[in-house]
KOLBA-785757 format. One record per residue (C-alpha): x, y, z; chain; residue in one letter; residue number from 0. Coordinates in steps of 0.5 Angstrom, whole numbers. Layout:
% KOLBA-785757
<site><east>X</east><north>Y</north><up>Z</up><unit>A</unit><code>a</code><pos>NUM</pos></site>
...
END
This chain:
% KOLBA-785757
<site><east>0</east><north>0</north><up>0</up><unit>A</unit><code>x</code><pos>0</pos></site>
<site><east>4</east><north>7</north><up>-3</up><unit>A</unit><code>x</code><pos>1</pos></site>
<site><east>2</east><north>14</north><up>0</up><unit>A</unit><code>x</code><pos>2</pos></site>
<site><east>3</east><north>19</north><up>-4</up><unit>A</unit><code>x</code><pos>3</pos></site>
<site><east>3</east><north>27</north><up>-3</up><unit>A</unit><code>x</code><pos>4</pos></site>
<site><east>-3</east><north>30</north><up>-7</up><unit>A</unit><code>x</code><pos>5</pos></site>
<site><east>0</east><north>37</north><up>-13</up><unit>A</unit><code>x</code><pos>6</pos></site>
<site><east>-3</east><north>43</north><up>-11</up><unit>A</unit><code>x</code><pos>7</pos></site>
<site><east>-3</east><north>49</north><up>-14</up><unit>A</unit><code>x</code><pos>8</pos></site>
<site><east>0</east><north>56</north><up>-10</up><unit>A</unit><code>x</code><pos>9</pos></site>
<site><east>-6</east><north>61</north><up>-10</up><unit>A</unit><code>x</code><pos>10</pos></site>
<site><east>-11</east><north>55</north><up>-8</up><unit>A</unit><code>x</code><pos>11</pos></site>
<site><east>-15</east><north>57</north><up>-1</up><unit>A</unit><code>x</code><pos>12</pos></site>
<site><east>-14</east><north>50</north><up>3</up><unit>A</unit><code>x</code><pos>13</pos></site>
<site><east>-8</east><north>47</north><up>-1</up><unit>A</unit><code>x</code><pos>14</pos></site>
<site><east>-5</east><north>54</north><up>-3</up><unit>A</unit><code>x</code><pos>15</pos></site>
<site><east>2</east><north>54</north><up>1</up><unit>A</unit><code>x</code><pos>16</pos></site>
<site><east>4</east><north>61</north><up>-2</up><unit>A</unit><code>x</code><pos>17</pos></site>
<site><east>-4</east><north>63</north><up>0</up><unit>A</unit><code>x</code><pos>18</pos></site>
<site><east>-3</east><north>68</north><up>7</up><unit>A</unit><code>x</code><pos>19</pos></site>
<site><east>-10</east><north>67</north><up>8</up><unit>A</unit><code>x</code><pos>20</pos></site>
<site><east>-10</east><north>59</north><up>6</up><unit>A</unit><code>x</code><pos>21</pos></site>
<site><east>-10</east><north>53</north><up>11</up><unit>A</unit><code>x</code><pos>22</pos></site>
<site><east>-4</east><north>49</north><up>7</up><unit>A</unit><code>x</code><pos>23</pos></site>
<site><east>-6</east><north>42</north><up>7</up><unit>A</unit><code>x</code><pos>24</pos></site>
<site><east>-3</east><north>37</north><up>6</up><unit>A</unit><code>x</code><pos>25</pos></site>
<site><east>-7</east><north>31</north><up>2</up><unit>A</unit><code>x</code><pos>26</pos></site>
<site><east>-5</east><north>24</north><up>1</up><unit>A</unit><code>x</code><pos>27</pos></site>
<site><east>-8</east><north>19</north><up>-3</up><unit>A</unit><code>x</code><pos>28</pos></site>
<site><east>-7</east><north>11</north><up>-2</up><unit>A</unit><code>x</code><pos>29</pos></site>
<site><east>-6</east><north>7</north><up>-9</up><unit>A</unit><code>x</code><pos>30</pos></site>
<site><east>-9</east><north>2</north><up>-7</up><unit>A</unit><code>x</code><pos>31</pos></site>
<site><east>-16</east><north>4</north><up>-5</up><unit>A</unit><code>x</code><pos>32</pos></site>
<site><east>-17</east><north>11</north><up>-8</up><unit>A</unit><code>x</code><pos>33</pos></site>
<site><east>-17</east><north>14</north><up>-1</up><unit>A</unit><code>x</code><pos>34</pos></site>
<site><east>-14</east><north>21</north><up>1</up><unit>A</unit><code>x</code><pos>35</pos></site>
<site><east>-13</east><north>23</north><up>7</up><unit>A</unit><code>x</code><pos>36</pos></site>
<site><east>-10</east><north>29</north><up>11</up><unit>A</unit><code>x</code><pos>37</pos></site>
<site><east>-9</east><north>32</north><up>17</up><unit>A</unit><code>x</code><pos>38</pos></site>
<site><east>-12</east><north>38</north><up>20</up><unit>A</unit><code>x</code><pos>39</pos></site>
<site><east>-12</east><north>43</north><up>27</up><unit>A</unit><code>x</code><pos>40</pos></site>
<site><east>-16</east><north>49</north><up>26</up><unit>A</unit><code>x</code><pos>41</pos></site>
<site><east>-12</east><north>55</north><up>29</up><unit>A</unit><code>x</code><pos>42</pos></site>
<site><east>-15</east><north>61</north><up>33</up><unit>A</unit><code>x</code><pos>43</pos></site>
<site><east>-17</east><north>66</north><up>26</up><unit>A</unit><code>x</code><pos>44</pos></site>
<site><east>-22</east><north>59</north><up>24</up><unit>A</unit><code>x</code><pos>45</pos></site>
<site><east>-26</east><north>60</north><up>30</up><unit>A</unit><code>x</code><pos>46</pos></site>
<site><east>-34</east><north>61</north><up>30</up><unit>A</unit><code>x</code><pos>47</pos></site>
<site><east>-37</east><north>60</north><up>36</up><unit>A</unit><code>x</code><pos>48</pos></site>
<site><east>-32</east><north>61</north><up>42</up><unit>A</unit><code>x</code><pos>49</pos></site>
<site><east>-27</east><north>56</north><up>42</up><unit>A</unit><code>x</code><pos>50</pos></site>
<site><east>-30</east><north>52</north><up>35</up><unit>A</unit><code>x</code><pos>51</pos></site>
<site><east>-28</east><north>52</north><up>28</up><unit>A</unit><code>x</code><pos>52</pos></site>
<site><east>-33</east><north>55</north><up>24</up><unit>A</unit><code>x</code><pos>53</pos></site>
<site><east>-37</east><north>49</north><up>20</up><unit>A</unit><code>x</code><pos>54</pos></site>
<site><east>-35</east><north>52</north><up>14</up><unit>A</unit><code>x</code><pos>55</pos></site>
<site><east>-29</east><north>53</north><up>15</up><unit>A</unit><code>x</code><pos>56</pos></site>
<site><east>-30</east><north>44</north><up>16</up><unit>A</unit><code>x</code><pos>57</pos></site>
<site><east>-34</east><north>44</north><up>9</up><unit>A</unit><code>x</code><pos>58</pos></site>
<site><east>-29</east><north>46</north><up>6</up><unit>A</unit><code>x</code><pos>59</pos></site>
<site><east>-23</east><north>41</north><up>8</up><unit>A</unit><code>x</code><pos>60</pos></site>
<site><east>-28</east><north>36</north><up>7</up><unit>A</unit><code>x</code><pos>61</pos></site>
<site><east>-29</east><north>38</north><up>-1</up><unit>A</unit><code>x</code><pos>62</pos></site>
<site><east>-23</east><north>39</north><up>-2</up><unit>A</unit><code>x</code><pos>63</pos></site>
<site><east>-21</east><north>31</north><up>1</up><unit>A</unit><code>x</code><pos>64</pos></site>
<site><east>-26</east><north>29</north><up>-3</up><unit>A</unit><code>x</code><pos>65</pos></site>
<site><east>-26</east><north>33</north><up>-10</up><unit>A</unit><code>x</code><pos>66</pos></site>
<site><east>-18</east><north>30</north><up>-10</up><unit>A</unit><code>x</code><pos>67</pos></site>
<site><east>-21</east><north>23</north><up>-8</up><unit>A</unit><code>x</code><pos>68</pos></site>
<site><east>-26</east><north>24</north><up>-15</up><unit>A</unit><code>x</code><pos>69</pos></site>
<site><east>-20</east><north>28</north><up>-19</up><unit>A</unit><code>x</code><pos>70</pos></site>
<site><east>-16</east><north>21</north><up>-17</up><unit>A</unit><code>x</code><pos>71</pos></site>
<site><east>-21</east><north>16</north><up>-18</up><unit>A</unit><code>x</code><pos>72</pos></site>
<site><east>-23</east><north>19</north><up>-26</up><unit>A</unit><code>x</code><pos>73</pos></site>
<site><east>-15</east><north>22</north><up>-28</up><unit>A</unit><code>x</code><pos>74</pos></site>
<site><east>-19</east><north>29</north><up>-29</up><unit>A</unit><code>x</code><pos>75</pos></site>
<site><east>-20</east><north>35</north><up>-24</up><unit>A</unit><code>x</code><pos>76</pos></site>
<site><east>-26</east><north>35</north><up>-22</up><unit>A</unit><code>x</code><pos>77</pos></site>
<site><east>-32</east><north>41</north><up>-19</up><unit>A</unit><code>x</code><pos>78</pos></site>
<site><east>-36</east><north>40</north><up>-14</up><unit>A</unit><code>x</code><pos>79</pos></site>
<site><east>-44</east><north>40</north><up>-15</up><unit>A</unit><code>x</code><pos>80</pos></site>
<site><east>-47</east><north>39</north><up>-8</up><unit>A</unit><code>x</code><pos>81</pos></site>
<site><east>-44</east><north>39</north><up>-1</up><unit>A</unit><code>x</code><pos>82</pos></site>
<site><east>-48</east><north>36</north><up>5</up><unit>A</unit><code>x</code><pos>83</pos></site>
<site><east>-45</east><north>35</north><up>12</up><unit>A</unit><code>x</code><pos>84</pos></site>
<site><east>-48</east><north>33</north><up>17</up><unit>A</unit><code>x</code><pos>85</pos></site>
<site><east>-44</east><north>36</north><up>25</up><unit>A</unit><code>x</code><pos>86</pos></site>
<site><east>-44</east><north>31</north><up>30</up><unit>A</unit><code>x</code><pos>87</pos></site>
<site><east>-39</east><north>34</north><up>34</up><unit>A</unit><code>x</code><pos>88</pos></site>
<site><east>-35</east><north>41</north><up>35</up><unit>A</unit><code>x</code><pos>89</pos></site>
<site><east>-28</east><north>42</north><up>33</up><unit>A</unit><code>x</code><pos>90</pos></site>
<site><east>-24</east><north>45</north><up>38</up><unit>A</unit><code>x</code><pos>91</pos></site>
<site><east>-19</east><north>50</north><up>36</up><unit>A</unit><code>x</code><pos>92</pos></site>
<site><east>-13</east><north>47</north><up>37</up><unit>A</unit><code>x</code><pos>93</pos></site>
<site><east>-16</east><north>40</north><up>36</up><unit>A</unit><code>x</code><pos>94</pos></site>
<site><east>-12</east><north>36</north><up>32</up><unit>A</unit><code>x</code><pos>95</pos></site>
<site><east>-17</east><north>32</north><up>27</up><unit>A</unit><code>x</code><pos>96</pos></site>
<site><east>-16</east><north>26</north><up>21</up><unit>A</unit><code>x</code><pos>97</pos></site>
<site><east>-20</east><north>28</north><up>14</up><unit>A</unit><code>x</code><pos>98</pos></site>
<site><east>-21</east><north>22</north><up>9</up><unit>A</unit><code>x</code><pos>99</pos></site>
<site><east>-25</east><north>22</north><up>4</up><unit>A</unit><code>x</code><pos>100</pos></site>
<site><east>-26</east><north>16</north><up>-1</up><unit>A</unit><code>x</code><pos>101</pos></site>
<site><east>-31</east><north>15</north><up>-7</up><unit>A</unit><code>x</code><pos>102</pos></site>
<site><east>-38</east><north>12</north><up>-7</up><unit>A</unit><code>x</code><pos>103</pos></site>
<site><east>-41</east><north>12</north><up>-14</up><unit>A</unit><code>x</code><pos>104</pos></site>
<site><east>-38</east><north>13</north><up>-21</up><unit>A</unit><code>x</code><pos>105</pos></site>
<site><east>-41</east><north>15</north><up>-27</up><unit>A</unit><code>x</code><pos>106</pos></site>
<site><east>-39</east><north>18</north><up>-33</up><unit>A</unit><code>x</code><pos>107</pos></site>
<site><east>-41</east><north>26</north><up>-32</up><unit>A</unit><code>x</code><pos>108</pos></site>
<site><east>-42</east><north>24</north><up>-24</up><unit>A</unit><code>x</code><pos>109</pos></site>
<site><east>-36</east><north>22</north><up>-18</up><unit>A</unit><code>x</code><pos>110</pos></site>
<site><east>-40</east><north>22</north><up>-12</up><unit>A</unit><code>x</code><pos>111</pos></site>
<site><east>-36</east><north>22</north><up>-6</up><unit>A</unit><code>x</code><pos>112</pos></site>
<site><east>-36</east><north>21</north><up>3</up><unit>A</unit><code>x</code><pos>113</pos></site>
<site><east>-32</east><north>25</north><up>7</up><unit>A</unit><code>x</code><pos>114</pos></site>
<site><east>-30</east><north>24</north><up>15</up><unit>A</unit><code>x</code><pos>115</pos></site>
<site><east>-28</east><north>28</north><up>20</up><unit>A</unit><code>x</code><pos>116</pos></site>
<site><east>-25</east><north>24</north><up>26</up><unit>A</unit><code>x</code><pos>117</pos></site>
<site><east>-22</east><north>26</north><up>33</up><unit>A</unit><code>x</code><pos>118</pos></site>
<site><east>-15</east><north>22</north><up>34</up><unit>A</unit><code>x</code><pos>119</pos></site>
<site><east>-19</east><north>16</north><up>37</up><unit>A</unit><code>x</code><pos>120</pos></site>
<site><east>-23</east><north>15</north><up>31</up><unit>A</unit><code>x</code><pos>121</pos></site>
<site><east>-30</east><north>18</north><up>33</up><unit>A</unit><code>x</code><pos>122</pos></site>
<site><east>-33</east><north>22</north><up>28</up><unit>A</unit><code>x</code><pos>123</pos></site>
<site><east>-34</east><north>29</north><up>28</up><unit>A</unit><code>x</code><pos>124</pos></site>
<site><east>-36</east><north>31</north><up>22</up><unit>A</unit><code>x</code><pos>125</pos></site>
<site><east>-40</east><north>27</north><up>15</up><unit>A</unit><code>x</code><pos>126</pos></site>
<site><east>-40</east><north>29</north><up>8</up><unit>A</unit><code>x</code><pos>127</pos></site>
<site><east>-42</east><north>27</north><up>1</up><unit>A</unit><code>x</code><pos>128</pos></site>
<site><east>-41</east><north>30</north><up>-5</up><unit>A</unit><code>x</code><pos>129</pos></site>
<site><east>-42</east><north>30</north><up>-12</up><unit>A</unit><code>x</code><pos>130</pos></site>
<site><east>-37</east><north>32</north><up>-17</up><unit>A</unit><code>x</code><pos>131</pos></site>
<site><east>-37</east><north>33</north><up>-24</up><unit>A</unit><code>x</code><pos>132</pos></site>
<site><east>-30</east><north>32</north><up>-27</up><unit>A</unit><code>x</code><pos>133</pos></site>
<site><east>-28</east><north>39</north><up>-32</up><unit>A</unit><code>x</code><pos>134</pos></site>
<site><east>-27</east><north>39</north><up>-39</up><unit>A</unit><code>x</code><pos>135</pos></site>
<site><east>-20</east><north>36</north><up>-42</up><unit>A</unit><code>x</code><pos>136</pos></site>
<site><east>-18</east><north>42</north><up>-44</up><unit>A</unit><code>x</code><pos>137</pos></site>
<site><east>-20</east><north>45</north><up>-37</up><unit>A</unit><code>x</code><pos>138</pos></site>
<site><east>-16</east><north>40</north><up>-35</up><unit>A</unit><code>x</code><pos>139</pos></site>
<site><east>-10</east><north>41</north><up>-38</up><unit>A</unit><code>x</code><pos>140</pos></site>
<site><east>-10</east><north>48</north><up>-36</up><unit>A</unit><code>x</code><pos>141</pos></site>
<site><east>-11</east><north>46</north><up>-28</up><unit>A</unit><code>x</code><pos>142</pos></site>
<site><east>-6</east><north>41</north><up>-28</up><unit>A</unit><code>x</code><pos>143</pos></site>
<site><east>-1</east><north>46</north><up>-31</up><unit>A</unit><code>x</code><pos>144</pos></site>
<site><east>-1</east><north>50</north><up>-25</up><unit>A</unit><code>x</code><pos>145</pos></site>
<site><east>1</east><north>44</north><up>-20</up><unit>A</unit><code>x</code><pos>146</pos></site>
<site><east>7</east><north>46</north><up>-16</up><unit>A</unit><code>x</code><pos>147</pos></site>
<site><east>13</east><north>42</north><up>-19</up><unit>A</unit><code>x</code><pos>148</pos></site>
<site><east>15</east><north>39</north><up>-11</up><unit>A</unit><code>x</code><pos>149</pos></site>
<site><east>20</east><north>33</north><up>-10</up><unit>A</unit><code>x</code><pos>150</pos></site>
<site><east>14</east><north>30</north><up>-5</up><unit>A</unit><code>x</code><pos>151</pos></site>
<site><east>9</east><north>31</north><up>-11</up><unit>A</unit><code>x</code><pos>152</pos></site>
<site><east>12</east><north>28</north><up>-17</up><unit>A</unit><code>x</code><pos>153</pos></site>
<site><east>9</east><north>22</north><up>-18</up><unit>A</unit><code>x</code><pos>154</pos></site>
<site><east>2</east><north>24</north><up>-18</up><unit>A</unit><code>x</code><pos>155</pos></site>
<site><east>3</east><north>31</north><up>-22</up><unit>A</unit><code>x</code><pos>156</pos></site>
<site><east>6</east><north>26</north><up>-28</up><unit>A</unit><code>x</code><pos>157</pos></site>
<site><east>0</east><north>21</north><up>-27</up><unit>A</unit><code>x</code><pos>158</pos></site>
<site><east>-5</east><north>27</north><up>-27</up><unit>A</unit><code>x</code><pos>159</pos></site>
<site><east>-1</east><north>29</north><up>-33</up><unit>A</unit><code>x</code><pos>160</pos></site>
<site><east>0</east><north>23</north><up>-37</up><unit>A</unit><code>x</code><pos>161</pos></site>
<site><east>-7</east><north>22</north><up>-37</up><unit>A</unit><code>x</code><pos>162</pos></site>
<site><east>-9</east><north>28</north><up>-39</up><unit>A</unit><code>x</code><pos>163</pos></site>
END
């Protein structure tokens, strides 16, 4: 089972490492079974309600888990079409929490998606689903161009790339 680090873009709000305003996360994926995983503690400037993270601050780290878990399973990028999380426990800031998303469903026009947001002891915090429609071939190109060249993505940038 090879884990290998996601590409990401340098402007991209949740993946963006050159985004002052970004979260910086770091997204893996299994070869074997597809899943992407990420690890992610909300700082102070993602609070909501006192001493929370803010739900879609949450939202967003789970669409960005689970649009690379279709972007993978199709080789094309994808957009979300609809997002539904349900909440089942707050996020505390500085809580350390694990993001993992996999697909449920694929179709031609039509990747659906689950997500999970779970403390370090594997209780669930958050749930989502997702349906993702993959980007047009030229669209596609265009994204994959402006992936950030990284020792640590390299394998995944060429396998995106080669399937262009």
């Amino acid at each position: 089972m090879a884990i290998a680090e996601l590409p990401h873009t340098r402007g991209c709000l949740v993946c963006g490492h050159d985004n002052p305003h970004g979260i910086h996360l770091h997204l893996h994926v299994d070869d074997a079974t597809g899943i992407v995983t990420s690890q992610f503690t909300a700082a102070a400037h993602h609070m909501g309600f006192e001493g929370i993270a803010h739900g879609g601050l949450l939202s967003t780290v789970l669409d960005e888990a689970m649009v690379w878990a279709a972007t993978w399973s199709g080789k094309r990028f994808c957009v979300c079409g609809e997002l539904n999380v349900r909440f089942r426990r707050s996020v505390r800031i500085g809580q350390r929490v694990q993001v993992e998303a996999k697909i449920t469903s694929v179709r031609s026009r039509l990747i659906e998606t689950e997500g999970f947001l779970r403390d370090e002891s594997g209780q669930v915090l958050a749930k989502s689903t997702g349906k993702y429609v993959p980007v047009s071939a030229g669209r596609n190109r265009a994204v994959i161009e402006t992936f950030v060249a990284e020792p640590q993505t390299d394998r995944t940038r060429q396998i995106l790339w080669n399937a262009r």
